[in-house]
N, C-alpha and C positions, 0 to 999 in steps of 0.2 A: 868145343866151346865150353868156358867155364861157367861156373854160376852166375858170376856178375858181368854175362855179355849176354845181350840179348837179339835175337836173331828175327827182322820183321819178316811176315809174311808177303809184303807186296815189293818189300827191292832187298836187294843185298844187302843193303847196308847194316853195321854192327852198332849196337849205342853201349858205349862202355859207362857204367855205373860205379862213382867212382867212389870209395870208402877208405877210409883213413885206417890204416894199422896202425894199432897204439901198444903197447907193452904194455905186460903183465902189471906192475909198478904203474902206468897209465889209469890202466881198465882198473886197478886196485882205488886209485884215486877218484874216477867217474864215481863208482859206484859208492864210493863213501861222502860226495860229493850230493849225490840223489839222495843220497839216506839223509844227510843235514837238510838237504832241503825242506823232503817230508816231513822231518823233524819241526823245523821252522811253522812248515802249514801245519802243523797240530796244534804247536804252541798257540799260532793266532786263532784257532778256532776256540782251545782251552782259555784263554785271554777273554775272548769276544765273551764267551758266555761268564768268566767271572763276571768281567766291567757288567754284563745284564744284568745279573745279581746283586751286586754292588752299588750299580744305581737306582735299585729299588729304596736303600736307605736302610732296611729293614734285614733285621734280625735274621739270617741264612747260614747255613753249613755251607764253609768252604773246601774243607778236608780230601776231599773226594779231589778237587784240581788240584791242592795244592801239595797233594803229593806226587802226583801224575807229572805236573807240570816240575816238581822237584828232579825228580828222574829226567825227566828231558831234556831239562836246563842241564843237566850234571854232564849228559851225552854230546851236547851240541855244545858245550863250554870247550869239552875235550879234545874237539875236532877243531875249534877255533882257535885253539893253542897249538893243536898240530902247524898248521896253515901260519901261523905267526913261526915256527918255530922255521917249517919247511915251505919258505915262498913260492917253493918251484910246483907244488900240490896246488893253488890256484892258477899259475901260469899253463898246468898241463891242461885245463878246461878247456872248452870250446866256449866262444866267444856268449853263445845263446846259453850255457849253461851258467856262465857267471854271475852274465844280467839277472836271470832269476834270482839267483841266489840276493846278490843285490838289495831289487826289490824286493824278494819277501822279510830281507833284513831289516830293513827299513819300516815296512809292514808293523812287523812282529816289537819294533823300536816304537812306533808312534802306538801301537796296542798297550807295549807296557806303561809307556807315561802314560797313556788315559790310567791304568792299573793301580796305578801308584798314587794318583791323584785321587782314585773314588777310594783305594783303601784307606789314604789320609782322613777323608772326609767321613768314610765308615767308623775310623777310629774317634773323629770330633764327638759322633754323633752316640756311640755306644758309650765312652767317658761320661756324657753328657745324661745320659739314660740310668746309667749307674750312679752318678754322685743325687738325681732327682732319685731314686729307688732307696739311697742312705740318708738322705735328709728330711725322706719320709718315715722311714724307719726310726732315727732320730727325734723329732715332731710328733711319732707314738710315742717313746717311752718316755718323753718330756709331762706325757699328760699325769695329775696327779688322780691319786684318790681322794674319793667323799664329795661333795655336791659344788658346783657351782653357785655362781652369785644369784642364778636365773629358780635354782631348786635341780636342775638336772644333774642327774649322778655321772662321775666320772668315772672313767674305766682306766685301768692298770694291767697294761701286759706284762706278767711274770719273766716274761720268754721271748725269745726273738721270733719276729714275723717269719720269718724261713718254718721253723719248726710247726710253728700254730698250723694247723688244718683249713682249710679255705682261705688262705690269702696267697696270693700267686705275688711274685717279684718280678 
């Protein structure tokens, strides 16, 4: 009896277990097929927690994902050019591996347009932040010397506010 026959205790009978032989070239393609997948469910996880950050509004380091997720992208781009290149690499899948794939595409598709969407709107809101941080800047050095109309003395920054000691930007 071989491995994949199994012999019951209470009748004769055999149940044959049946498994697909696949070729080297096959099993080369599963397995790089799993790895895109993985690939895929990290990206969405790396994705999930930018868009968290991103929709705080607020001022955050991205750097840490968007190198992570640079490398990933670069990997799973790779293999999706394979697969455009060699049709027959998804054909060799099993039906349930595909769908995955599939779905997490799609996943990982609807994660980045939220992605693109909050970095748009991160981008509105840090322009917006900076050109209010230079128009006050601005608004200082506009101010003159020597007294107002009221008797209050005016002040004159020599220097840009970056420099000066206790003013933050």
């Amino acid at each position: 009896m071989d491995q994949h026959e199994t012999d019951t205790a209470d009748t004769a009978d055999t149940v044959q277990v049946e498994e697909t032989a696949v070729s080297p070239e096959q099993a080369a393609h599963i397995e790089k097929a799993r790895h895109a997948l993985a690939l895929t469910g990290e990206l969405i996880a790396l994705a999930d927690d930018e868009n968290r950050r991103l929709a705080s509004m607020r001022p955050t380091g991205l750097m840490d994902i968007v190198a992570r997720k640079g490398q990933m992208v670069k990997e799973l781009e790779a293999w999706l050019t394979q697969t455009r290149v060699s049709p027959q690499i998804l054909a060799s899948l099993d039906d349930d591996l595909r769908a995955q794939l599939t779905d997490q595409t799609a996943v990982l598709k609807e994660k980045l347009a939220e992605n693109t969407e909050l970095l748009s709107r991160s981008l509105t809101v840090t322009r917006r932040r900076s050109q209010t941080i230079v128009q006050a800047v601005r608004d200082t050095r506009k101010m003159t010397a020597g007294y107002s109309g009221d008797g209050q003395e005016n002040t004159v920054l020599k220097h840009s506010v970056s420099i000066t000691g206790g003013f933050q930007a």
